[in-house]
C-alpha positions as CSV (number, residue, x, y, z in Angstrom):
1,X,4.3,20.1,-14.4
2,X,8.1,19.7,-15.4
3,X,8.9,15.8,-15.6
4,X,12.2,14.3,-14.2
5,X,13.7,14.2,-17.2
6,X,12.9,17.2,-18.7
7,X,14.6,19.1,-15.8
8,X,18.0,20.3,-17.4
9,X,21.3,19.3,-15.7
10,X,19.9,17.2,-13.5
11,X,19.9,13.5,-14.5
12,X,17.0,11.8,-14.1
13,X,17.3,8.3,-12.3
14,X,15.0,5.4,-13.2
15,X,13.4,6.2,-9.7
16,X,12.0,9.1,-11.2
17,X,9.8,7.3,-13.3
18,X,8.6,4.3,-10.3
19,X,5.9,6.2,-8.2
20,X,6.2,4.6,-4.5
21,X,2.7,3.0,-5.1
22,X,3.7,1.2,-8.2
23,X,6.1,-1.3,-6.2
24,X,4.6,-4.9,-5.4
25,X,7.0,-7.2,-4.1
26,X,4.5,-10.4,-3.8
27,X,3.6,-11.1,-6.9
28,X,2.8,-14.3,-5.9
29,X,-0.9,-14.1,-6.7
30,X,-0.4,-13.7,-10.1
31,X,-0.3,-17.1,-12.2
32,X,0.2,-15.8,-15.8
33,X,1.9,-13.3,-18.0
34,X,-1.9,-11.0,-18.5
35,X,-2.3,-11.4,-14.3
36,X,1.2,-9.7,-13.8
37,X,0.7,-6.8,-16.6
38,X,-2.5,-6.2,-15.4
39,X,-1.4,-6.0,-11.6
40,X,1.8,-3.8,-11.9
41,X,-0.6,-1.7,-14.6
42,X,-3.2,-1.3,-11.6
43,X,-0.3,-0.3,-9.4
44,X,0.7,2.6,-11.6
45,X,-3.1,3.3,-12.0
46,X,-3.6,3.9,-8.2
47,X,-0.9,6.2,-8.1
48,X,-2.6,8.5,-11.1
49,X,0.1,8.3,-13.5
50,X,-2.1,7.0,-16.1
51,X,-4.7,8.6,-18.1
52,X,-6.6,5.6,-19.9
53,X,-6.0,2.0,-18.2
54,X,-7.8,0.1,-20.8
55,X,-5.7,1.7,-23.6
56,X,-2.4,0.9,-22.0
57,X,-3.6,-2.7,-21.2
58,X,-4.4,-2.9,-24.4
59,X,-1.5,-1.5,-25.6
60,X,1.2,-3.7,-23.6
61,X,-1.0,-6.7,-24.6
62,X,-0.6,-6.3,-27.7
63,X,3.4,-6.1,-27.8
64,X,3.4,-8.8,-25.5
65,X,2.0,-10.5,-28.6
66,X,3.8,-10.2,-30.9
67,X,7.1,-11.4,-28.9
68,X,7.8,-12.2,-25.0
69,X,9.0,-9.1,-22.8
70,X,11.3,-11.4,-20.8
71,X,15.2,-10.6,-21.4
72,X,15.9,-13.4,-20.0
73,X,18.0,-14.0,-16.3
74,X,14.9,-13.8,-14.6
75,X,13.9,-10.7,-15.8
76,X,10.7,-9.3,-18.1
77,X,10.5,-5.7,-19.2
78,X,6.7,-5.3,-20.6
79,X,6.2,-2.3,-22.4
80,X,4.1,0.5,-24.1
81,X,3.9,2.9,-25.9
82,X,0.9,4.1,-25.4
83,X,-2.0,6.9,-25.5
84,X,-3.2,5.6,-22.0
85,X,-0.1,7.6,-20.2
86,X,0.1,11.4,-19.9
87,X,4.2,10.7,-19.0
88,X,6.9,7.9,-18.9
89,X,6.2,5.8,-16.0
90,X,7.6,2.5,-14.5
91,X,6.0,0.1,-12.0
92,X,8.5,-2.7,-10.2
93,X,7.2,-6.3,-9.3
94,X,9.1,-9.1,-7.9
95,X,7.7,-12.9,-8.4
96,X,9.5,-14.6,-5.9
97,X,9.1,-18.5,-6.7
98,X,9.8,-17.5,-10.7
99,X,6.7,-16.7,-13.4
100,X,6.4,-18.5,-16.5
101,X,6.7,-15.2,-19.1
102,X,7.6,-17.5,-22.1
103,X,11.4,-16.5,-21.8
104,X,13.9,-17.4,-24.6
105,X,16.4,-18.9,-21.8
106,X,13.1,-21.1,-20.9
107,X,13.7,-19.7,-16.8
108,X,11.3,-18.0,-15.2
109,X,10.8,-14.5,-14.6
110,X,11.2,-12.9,-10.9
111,X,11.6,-9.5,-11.6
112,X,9.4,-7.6,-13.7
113,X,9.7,-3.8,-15.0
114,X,6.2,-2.4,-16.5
115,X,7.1,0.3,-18.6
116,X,4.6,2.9,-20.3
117,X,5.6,5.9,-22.0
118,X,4.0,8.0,-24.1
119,X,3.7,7.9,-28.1
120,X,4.7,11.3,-28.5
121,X,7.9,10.1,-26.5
122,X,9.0,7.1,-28.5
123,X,12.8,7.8,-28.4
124,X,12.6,7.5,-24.4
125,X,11.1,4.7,-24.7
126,X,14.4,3.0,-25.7
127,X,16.0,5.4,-23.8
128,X,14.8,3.8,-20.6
129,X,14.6,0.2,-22.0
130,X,18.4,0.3,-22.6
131,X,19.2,2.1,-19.4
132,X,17.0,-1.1,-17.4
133,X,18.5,-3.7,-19.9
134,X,22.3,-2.4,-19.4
135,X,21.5,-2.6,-15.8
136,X,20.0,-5.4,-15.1
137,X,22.8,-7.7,-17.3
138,X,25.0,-7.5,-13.7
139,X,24.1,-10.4,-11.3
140,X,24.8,-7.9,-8.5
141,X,21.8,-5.5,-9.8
142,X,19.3,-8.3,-9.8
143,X,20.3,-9.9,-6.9
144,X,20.0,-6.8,-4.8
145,X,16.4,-6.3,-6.7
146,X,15.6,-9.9,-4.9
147,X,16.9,-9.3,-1.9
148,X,15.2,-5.7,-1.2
149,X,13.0,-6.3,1.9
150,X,10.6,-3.2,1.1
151,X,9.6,-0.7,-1.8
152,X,11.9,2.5,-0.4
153,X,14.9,0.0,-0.9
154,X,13.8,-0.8,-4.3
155,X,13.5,3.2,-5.0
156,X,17.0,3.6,-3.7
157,X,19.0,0.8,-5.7
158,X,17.0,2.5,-9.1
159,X,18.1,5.6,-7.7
160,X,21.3,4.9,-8.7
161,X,20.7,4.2,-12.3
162,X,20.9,7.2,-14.1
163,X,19.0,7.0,-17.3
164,X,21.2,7.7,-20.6
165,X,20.0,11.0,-22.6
């Protein structure tokens, strides 16, 4: 099967990578940094877009490690690359009273972008990480990430971001 962004002409959007079932906008359950990862990771799990969870937990784990994910401005961007995914994929979470995820601007985190791609894909990797990071620097972008009331709203502001090649 071709993936969105191996399709040509066409540009892929960072909705190509968010399967609809990989969307949780409570995250409210989740008390810790692990709790969220492996939530959004069981998210993208469900929806069959990944071929070894433990791996990938492990995986993001471990560069969770070795330096927070948060980007600070509310926003953490946990990430993989990883043999537990057969294709880049993305899950969206939204933590609406704020998650302690060990930020450098000490705030805490209310939007959170899982991101797995696989190691044979590295240079997408920061493909996607730069598209989400350039995107997510205007007030407007999270904002309207906050203020989504369901997942097909989410799908249709990321839509509109068209990753860089």
């Amino acid at each position: 099967m071709t993936h969105a962004l191996d399709r040509g002409p066409t540009p892929a959007t960072l909705a190509d990578l968010v399967p609809q079932s990989a969307i949780d906008l409570d995250l409210s359950t989740a008390s810790n940094k692990r709790q969220t990862i492996t939530r959004l990771l069981g998210c993208l799990d469900r929806s069959g877009v990944v071929l070894d969870c433990p791996q990938a937990l492990e995986d993001l784990l471990e560069r969770e490690q070795r330096g927070s994910t948060a980007l600070g401005r509310g926003v953490a961007l946990p990430h993989a690359k990883t043999l537990g995914a057969q294709q880049p994929v993305l899950a969206f979470g939204r933590c609406g009273g704020g998650l302690d995820f060990d930020s450098l601007d000490g705030k805490p985190v209310q939007l959170v972008f899982l991101l797995l791609v696989p190691r044979t894909r590295a240079g997408l990797h920061l493909k996607v990480m730069s598209t989400l990071t350039r995107h997510l620097r205007e007030e407007s972008h999270r904002r309207a990430l906050l203020e989504a009331k369901e997942g097909g709203a989410v799908r249709r502001l990321l839509g509109e971001v068209v990753i860089q090649r």
